[in-house]
Each structure stands twice: as C-alpha cells, then as structure tokens.
N, C-alpha and C positions, 0 to 999 in steps of 0.2 A: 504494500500500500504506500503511496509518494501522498503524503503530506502537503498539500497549497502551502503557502505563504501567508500567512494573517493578512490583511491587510489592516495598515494602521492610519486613523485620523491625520489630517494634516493640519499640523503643528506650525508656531510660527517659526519652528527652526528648520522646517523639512519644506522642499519647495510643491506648492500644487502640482497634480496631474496636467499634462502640458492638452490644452483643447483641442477638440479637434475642428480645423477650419472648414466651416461651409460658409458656401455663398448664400448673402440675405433673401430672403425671399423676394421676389419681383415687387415692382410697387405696382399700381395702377397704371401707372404713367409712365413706366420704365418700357423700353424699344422692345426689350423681350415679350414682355404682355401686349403690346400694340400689336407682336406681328402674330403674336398666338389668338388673339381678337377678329384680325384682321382674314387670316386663312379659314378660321372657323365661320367667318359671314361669308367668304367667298362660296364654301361649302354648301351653307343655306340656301347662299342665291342660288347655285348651281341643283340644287334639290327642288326649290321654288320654281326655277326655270324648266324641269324635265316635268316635274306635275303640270304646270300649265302648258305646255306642249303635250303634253297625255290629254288635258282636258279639252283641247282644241279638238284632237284628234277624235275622238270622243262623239262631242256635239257639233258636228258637218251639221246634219241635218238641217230641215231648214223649217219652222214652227211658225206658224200665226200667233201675230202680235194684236191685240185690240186695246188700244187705251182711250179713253175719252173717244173724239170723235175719231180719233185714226186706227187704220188696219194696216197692215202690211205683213211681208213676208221675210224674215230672216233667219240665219243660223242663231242656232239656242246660246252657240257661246257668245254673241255679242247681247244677247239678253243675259247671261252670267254677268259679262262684265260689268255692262250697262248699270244694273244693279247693284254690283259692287261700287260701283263708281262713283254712284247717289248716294248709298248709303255712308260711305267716307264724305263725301260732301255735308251729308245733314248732320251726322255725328258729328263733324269736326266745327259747325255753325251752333249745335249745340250746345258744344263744350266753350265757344266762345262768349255765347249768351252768360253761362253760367259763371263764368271767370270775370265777364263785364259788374254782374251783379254783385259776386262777393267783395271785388275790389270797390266796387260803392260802398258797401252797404260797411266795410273796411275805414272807409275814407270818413264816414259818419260817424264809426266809434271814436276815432283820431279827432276829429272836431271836437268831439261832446267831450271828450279827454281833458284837451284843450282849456275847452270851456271854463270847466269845473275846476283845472289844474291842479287833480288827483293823478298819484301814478300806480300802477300795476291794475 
C-alpha cells in the first residue's frame, strides 16, 4: 500500500498552489461572442430562408381572394405573406399607440411630481 502525501494548509511560510491560467470568459461585447452571434443568425437566416422557399413551393396554387368589394385570383403564398405583412404592420402601430400613451401618461406623473415637489 503507497501512502499519499497529506496535504497540508497553506501557511504564511509555505507558498500557495500556483493557479491554473484560463482565459476570462467572453464578454458580451468581446469579437469572440460577436462572431459566435453573428454565425448563429446566419444559420437562422439560412433555416428561415429554406422554410420559406419550402413554403413557396408549397402554395403555387392559385385561391380566390374576396374582400370587400374585390375578387381576384392569386397564389395562396402571396395571401400568407400579405397577411403576415399586415399583421406586423398593425402590431407594430399598436405597440406605438401604447408606448405614445405611457410616455404621456409618464410625462403627467413628472409634472404632478413637480408640482407638489415630493420625491420618490
């Protein structure tokens, strides 16, 4: 049987264990995470881009459209889009409405603040 070595505290007469050097972890902002960011969205696109060429390919066909007073004929995927394309449109009008009113409604506490020249 071989016996270890105790190991013993380190002392102020005895010098620490020598570290072992790694490199700091990335920051946010450091080139390394940009470019590990940067390949991981190309990825996405490149995935994003084979689905919607899948979904082209897909919907050829070609659907009646009826809205209000108009009829026509078109492939389904420009009614996909279409409606994708609204719907980012009114979401994104929505979210502006709602962002106008809080910053008001912001702007009114800040007055009345003001006013009374209370803080917190």
């Amino acid at each position: 049987m071989t016996e270890e070595p105790t190991k013993r505290p380190a002392t102020a007469e005895s010098p620490p264990p020598p570290a072992t050097e790694s490199p700091p972890p990335p920051t946010d902002d450091s080139p390394e995470r940009l470019r590990h960011r940067i390949r991981w969205g190309l990825v996405a696109l490149a995935a994003l881009a084979l689905a919607v060429g899948f979904l082209a390919y897909q919907n050829l066909e070609e659907v009646p459209v009826r809205a209000f007073w108009w009829e026509f004929n078109t492939p389904l995927l420009v009614v996909v889009v279409a409606t994708a394309a609204l719907t980012l449109v009114f979401q994104t009008l929505l979210r502006l409405v709602v962002r106008w009113r809080r910053r008001r409604q912001r702007r009114g506490f800040e007055r009345a603040v003001r006013r009374t020249g209370r803080k917190g």
